[in-house]
C-alpha positions, 0 to 999 in steps of 0.5 A: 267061087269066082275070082272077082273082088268085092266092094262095099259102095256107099251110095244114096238111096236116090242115086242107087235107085236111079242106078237100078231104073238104068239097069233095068232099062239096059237089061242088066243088074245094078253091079253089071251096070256099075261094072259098064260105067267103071269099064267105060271110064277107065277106057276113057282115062286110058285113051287120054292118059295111056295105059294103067299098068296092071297090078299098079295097087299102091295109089 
């Protein structure tokens, strides 16, 4: 077993099959395409906002 969270998205159809048509295309799945986007945005915030400080779960 893995140490990975789970969670449940609730997303339209028409988008999540946009997702998998992205997904394919870049050679992943669907969950390591939404693990790139999430990586690539908290980059992001970090880079404009400073470091989340890990473990910072009560928001």
């Amino acid at each position: 077993m893995d140490n990975k969270s789970r969670f449940t998205l609730r997303v339209d159809p028409e988008m999540l099959e946009k997702l998998g048509y992205i997904a394919e295309y870049e050679g992943r799945t669907k969950n390591r395409e939404l693990e790139q986007l999430i990586k690539r945005r908290i980059r992001e915030f970090e880079a404009e906002h400073g470091q989340i400080p890990a473990g910072n779960s009560d928001r």
